[in-house]
N, C-alpha and C positions, 0 to 999 in steps of 0.2 A: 236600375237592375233590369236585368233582361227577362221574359218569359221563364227562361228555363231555370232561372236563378231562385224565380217563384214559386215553379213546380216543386224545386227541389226544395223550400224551406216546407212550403205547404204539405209534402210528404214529411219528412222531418216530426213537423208538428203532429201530424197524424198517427205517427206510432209512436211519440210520447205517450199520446192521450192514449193509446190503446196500450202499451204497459203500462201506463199509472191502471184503468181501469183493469187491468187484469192483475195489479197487485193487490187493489182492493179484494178483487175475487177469491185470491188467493189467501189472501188476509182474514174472510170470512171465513170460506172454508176451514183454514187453521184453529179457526175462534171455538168452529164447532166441533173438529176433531177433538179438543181439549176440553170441549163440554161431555162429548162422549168418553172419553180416558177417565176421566173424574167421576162419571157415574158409573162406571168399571172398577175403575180403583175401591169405589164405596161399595158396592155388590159383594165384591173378592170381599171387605173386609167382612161384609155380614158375613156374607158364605165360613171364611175364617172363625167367625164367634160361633156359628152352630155348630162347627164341626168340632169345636173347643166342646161345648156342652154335649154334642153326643157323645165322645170321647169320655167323658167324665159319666154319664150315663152308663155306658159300656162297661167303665171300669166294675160302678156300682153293682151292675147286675153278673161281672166276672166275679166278683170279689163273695156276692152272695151265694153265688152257684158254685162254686171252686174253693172258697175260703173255709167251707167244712172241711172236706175232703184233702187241704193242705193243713190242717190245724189237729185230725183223727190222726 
């Protein structure tokens, strides 16, 4: 094979290895956006449960301030 035959596999090779190593990157990246979505998703659900319980608080203190006044 000629020189240039070797340039050109020697490139070749070289930007394999640079998408393979930029898929790993990518690969990471993804691993950690989906760590971040999953401690969102879990937040959202707290935040959901308190806003359940204030709700229900709410009701309790509509029901006492209002529930004379609807029952007179």
């Amino acid at each position: 094979m000629t020189a240039d035959a070797w340039t050109i596999i020697g490139t070749g090779i070289a930007i394999l290895v640079a998408i393979a190593a930029s898929n790993r990157s990518i690969r990471a990246e993804i691993k950690e956006l989906r760590a971040h979505v999953y401690r969102l998703e879990e937040r959202i659900n707290q935040l959901g449960e308190r806003m359940g319980r204030l709700e229900g608080t709410l009701d309790v203190v509509r029901d006492s301030m209002f529930g004379r006044h609807d029952a007179a």
